[in-house]
C-alpha distance (Angstrom), angle and dihedral (degrees) to the residues before:
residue distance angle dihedral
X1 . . .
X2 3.87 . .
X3 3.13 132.9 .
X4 4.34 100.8 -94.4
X5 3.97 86.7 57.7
X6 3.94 92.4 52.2
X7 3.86 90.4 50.5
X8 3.91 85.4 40.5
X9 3.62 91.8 60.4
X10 3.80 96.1 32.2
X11 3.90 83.3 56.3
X12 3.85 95.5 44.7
X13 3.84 87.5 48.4
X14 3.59 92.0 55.2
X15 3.51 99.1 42.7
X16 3.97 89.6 52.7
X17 3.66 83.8 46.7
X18 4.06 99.9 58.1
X19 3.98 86.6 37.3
X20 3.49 82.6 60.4
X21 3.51 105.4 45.6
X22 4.23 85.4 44.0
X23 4.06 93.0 62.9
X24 4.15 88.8 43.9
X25 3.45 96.3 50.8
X26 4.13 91.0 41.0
X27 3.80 87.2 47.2
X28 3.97 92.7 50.7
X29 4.03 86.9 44.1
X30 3.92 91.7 51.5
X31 3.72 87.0 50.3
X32 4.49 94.6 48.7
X33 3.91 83.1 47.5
X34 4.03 94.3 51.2
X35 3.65 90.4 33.3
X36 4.37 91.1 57.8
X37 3.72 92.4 31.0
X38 3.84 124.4 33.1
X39 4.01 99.5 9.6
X40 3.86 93.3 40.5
X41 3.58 109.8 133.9
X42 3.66 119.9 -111.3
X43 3.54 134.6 -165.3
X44 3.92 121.5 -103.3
X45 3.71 116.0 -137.2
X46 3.58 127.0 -156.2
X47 4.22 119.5 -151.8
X48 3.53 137.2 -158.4
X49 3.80 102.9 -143.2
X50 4.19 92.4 178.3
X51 3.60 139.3 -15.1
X52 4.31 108.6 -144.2
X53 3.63 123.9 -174.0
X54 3.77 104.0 -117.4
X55 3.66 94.8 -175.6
X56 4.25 136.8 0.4
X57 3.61 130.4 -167.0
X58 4.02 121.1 160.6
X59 3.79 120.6 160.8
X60 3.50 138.9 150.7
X61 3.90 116.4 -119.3
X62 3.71 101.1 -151.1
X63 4.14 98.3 -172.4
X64 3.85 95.5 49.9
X65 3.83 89.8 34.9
X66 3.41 96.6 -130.0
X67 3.90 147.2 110.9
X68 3.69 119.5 -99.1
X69 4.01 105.8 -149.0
X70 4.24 124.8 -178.8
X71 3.80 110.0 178.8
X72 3.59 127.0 178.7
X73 3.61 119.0 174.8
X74 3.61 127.1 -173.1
X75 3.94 126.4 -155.5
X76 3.85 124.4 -164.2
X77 4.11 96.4 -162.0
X78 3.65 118.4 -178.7
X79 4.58 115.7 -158.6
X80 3.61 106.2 -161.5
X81 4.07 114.2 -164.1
X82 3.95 100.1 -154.0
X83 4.65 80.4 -174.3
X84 3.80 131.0 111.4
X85 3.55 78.6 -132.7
X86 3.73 140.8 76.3
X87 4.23 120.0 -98.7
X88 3.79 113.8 -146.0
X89 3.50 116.0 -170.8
X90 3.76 132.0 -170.7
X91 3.76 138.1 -146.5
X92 4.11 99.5 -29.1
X93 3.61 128.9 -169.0
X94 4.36 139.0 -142.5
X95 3.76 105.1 -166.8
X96 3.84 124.5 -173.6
X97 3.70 127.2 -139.9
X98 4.02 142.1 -164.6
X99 3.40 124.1 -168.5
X100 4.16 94.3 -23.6
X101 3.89 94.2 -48.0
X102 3.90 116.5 99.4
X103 3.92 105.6 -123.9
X104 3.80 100.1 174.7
X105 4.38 142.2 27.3
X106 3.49 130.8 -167.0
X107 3.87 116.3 179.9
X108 3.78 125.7 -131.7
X109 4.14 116.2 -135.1
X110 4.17 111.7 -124.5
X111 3.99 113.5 -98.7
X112 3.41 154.9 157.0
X113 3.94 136.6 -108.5
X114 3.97 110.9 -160.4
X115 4.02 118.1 -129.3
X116 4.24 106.9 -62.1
X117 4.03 92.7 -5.2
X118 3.47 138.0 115.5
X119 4.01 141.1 -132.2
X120 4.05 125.8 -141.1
X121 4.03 110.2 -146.0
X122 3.58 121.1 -171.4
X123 4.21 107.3 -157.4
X124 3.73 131.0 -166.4
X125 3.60 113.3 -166.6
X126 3.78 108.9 -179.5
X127 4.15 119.8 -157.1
X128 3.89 114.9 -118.9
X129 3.63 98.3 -136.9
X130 3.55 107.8 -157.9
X131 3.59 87.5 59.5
X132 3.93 89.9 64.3
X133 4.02 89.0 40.4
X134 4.13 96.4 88.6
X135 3.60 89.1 43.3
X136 4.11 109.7 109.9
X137 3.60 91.4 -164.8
X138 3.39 97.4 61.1
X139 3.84 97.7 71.6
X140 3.95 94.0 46.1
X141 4.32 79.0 49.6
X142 4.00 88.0 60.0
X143 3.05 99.2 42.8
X144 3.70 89.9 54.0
X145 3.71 90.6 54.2
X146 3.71 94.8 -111.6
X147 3.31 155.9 104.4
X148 3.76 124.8 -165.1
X149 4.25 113.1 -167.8
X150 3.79 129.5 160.9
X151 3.53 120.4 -134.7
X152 3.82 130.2 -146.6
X153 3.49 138.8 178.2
X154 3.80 125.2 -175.4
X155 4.38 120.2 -168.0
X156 3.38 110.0 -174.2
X157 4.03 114.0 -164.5
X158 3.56 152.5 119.7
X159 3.96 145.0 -112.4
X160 4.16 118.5 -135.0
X161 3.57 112.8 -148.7
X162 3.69 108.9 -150.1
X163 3.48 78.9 -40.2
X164 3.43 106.1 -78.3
X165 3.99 103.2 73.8
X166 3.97 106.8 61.7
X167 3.96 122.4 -167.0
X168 3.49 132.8 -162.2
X169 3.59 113.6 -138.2
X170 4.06 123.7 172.6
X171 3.63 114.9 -174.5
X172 4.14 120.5 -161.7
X173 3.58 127.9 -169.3
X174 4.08 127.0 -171.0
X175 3.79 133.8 -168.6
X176 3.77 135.1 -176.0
X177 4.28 98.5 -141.2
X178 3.67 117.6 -168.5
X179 3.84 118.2 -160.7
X180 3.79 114.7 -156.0
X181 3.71 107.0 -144.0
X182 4.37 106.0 -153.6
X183 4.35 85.1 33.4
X184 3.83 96.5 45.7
X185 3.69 91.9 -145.0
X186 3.86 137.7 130.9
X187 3.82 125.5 -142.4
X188 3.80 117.0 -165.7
X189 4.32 103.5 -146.2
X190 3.56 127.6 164.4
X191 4.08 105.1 22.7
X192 3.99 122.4 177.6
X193 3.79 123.9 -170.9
X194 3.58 123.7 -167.4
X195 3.87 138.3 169.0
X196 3.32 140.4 -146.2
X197 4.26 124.7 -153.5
């Protein structure tokens, strides 16, 4: 071989080489820009559209000197996944609280949110009443004519990016209820939302 066919196939070599590297380093560029733009990871949120009074019993038990209290309070949540990807979440939680101490659970099946949708969830959290029973501000609350319990919701859950890249996404939700004794209705005031990537 002479000399002008080694530099031929030198030159070829290189240029194959740098054609190469040019669709690589494209490729990994395309991938950065999807990955910041279209397959960025947002953060689910989780709504409470209305807070109903599914069922109310207050009474006053006059031989055992105590108040007899049967609280059911139904949530209509709605999770919105703003992702081009699917959110899975597992085993979730609504809790109910009175006056700082939780006095009622209700438990959330596992499921799935397709890419930009959202999910309805209808929640019955049910007060455990002998946990209110020692409470001494409880009877003054009655005989107010209401009720003030805080709401919370925690969905735990994460976001698979083409299936490779997984995120961990946890989405909370809070509300202030107040249950009007002589109406039997709930009002939902005072709600924060908040997520956490």
């Amino acid at each position: 071989m002479n000399i002008n066919g080694k530099q031929w196939i030198r030159s070829r070599r290189r240029r194959c080489i740098l054609i190469s590297l040019a669709v690589f380093l494209f490729i990994v560029l395309l991938f950065v820009i999807l990955g910041v733009t279209v397959f960025r990871v947002r953060e689910a949120t989780t709504t409470v559209n209305s807070v109903k009074l599914g069922g109310f019993k207050a009474g006053f038990n006059l031989p055992n000197l105590g108040v007899d209290l049967n609280v059911t309070l139904d949530l209509d949540l709605t999770a919105h996944n703003p992702n081009h990807a699917s959110f899975r979440y597992g085993e979730s939680s609504a809790e109910l609280f009175y006056k700082g101490s939780q006095v009622g659970e209700a438990a959330i099946p596992p499921g799935q949110i397709n890419a930009g949708g959202s999910e309805r969830m209808n929640v019955s959290v049910t007060i455990f009443a002998g946990r209110l029973i020692g409470d001494s501000a409880l009877y003054s609350d009655v005989l107010s004519g209401s009720l003030v319990f805080q709401t919370t919701t925690r969905i735990p859950g994460r976001v698979s990016v083409l299936g490779i890249f997984k995120h961990h996404i946890v989405t909370y939700s809070s509300c202030d209820v107040t249950v009007n004794v002589s109406s039997r209705t709930a009002d939902n005031s005072n709600c924060r939302y908040r997520a956490k990537l």
